[in-house]
ROKE-818340 format. One record per residue (C-alpha): x, z, y; residue in three letters; residue number from 1. Coordinates in pm, 1 decimal. Layout:
DOFI;c1;c3;c2;pakol;doba
DOFI;X;Z;Y;ala;NUM $
...
//
This chain:
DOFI;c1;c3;c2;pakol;doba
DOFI;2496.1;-1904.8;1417.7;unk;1 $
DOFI;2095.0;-1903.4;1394.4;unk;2 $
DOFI;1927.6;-1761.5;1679.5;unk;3 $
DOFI;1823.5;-1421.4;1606.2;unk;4 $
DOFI;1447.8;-1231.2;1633.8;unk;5 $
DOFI;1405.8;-930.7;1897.6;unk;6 $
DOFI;1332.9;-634.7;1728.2;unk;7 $
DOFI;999.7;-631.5;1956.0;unk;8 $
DOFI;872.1;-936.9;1855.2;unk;9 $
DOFI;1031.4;-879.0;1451.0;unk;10 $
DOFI;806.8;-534.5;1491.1;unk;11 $
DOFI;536.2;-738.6;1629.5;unk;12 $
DOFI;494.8;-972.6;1315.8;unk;13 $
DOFI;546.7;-720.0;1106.3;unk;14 $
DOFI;268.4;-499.9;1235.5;unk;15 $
DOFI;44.1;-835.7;1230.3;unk;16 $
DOFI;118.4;-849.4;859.7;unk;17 $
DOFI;75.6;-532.8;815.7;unk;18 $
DOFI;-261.6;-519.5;984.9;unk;19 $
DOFI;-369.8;-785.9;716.9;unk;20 $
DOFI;-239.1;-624.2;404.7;unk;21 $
DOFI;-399.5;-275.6;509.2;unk;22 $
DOFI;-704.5;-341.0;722.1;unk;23 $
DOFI;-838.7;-650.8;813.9;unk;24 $
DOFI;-800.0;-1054.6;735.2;unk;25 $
DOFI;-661.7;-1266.8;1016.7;unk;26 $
DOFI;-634.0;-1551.1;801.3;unk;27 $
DOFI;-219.0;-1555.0;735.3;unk;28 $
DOFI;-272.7;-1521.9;380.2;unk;29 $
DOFI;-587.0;-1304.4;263.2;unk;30 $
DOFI;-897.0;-1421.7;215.0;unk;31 $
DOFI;-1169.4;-1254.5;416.4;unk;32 $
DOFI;-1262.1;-935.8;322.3;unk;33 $
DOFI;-976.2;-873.4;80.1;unk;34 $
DOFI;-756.6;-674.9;256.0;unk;35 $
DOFI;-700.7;-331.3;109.4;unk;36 $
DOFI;-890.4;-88.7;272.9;unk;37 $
DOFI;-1148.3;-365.6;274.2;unk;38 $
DOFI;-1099.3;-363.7;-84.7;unk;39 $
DOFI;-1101.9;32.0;-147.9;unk;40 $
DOFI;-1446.4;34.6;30.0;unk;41 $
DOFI;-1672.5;-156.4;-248.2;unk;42 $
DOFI;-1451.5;66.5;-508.0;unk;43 $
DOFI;-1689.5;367.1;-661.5;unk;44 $
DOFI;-1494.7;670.9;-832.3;unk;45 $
DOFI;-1625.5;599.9;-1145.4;unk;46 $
DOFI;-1477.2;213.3;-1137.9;unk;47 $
DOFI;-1169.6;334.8;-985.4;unk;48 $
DOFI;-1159.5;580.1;-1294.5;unk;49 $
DOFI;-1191.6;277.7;-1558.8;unk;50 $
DOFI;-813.7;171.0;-1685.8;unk;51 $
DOFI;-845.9;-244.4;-1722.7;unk;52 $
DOFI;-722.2;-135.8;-2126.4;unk;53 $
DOFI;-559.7;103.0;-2321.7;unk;54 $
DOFI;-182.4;25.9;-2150.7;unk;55 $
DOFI;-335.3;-3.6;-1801.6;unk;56 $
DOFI;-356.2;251.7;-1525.5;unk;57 $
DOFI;-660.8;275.2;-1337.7;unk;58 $
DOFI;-718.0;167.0;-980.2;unk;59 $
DOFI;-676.8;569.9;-873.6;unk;60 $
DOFI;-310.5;516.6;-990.3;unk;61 $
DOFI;-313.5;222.0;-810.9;unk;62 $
DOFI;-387.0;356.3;-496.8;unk;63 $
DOFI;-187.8;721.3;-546.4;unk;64 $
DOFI;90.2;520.2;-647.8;unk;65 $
DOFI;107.7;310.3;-323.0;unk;66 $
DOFI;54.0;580.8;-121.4;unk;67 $
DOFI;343.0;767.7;-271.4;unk;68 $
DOFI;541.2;439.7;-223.4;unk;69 $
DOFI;463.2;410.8;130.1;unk;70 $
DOFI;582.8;783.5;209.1;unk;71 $
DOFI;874.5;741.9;29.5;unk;72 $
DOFI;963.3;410.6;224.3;unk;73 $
DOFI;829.9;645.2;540.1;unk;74 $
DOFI;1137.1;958.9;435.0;unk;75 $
DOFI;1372.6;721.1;417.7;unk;76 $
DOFI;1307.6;520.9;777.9;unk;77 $
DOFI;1300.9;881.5;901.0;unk;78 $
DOFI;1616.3;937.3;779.1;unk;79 $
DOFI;1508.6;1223.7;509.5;unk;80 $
DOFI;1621.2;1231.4;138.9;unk;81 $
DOFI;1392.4;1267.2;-127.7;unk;82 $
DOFI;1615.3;1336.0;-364.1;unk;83 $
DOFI;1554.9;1255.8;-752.2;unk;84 $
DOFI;1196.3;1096.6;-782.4;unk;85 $
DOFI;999.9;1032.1;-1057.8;unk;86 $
DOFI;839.9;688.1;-1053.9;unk;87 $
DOFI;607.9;769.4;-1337.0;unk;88 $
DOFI;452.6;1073.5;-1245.6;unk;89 $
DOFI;138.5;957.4;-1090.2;unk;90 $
DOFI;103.3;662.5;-1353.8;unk;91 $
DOFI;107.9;977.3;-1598.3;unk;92 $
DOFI;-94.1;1219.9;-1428.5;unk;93 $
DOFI;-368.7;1023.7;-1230.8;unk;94 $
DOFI;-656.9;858.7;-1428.9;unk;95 $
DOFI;-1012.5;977.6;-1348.8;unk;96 $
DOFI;-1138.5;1071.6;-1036.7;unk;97 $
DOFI;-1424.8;1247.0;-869.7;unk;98 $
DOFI;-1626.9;1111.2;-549.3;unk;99 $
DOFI;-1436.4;1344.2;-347.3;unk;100 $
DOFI;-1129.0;1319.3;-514.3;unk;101 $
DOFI;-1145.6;892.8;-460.9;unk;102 $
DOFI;-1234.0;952.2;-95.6;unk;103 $
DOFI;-941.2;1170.3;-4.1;unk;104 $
DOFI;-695.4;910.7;-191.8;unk;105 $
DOFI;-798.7;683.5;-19.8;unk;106 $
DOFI;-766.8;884.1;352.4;unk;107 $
DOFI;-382.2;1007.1;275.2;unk;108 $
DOFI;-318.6;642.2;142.7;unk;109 $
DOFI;-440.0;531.2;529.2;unk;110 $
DOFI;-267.9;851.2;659.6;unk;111 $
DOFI;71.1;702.8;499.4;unk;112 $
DOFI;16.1;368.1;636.9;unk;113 $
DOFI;-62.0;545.4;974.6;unk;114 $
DOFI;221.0;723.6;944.2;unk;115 $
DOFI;477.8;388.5;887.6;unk;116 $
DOFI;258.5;214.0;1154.9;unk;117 $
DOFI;342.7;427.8;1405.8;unk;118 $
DOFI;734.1;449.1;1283.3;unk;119 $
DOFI;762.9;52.4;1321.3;unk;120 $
DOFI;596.3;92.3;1695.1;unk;121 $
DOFI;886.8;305.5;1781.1;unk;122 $
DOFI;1166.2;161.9;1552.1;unk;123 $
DOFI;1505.4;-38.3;1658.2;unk;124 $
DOFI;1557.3;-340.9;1412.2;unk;125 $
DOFI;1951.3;-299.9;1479.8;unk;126 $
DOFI;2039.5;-184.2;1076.9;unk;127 $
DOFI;1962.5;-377.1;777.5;unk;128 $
DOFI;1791.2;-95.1;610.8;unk;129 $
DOFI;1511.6;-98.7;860.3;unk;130 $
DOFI;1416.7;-427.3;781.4;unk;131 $
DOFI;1437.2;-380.6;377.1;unk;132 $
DOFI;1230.0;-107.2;383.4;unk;133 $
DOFI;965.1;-313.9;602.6;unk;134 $
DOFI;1006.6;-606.8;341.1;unk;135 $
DOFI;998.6;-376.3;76.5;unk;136 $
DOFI;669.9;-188.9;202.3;unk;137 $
DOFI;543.0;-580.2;232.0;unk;138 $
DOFI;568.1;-691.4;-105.3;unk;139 $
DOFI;498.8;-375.8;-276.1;unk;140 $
DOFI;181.7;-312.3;-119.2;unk;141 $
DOFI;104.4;-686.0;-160.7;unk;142 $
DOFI;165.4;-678.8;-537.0;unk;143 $
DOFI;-49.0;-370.9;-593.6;unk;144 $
DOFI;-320.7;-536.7;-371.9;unk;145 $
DOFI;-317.9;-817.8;-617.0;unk;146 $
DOFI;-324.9;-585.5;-966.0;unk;147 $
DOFI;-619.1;-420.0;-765.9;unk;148 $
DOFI;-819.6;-709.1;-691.2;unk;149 $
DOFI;-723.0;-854.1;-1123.5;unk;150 $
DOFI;-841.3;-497.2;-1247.3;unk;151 $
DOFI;-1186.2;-486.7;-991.4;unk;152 $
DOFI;-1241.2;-841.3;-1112.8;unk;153 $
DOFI;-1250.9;-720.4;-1452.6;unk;154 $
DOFI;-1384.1;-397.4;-1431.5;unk;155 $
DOFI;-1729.3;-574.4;-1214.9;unk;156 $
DOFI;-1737.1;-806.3;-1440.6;unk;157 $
DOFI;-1744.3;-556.6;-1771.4;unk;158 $
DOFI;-2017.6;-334.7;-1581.6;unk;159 $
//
């Protein structure tokens, strides 16, 4: 049988990947300066109210959607149901935003990440759900990272 990771040092790694997905490059797989929060900050309202084209959501989406992602991920390690959800609501409803309205996205999307930061910190590893949701809140937040960065590409490059 393989040796197995501690749940401190799993949590550990985790948070380390974390760290460079949300806040700042250490050099495991981001380039400097591309995290997402470093990302966010050279984002005005008006670009993150452009949609790439006419099927595309804009980078407000982007970012509500993520957000919403991360609490849901959040409910469940805290054991609470959220019942039916609808997965296209904010690709529906969010499109233009205002200065203000940009900023606070952006704070309740760090507020959510907060939030599941501090749940790892105090998490046992010992059920198999724990761990999918922290791979799950991994590659989700990497994939929208990446359909960020394509769209801000595009939409600098157009303006």
């Amino acid at each position: 049988m393989p040796d197995q990771i501690a749940g401190e040092r799993f949590a550990k790694e985790l948070l380390m990947t974390l760290n460079e997905t949300f806040e700042s490059v250490h050099g495991l797989f981001l380039d400097k300066g591309t995290s997402l929060f470093e990302t966010l900050a050279t984002i005005t309202a008006e670009e993150a109210s452009i949609p790439v084209s006419a099927t595309c959501a804009t980078l407000a989406a982007q970012v509500e959607h993520t957000r919403f992602y991360l609490d849901l991920v959040a409910d469940h390690m805290e054991g609470i149901d959220a019942g039916k959800v609808d997965w296209g609501e904010i690709w529906r409803t969010v499109s233009a935003v205002t200065p203000d309205e940009w900023a606070a996205s952006i704070d309740r999307l760090r507020a959510s990440y907060q939030r599941v930061v501090n749940i790892i910190t105090t998490r046992t590893w010992e059920h198999e759900d724990a761990v999918f949701d922290a791979f799950g809140i991994l590659a989700h937040t990497a994939y929208h990272l990446g359909e960020i960065r394509q769209a801000l590409c595009t939409i600098k490059a157009a303006g």
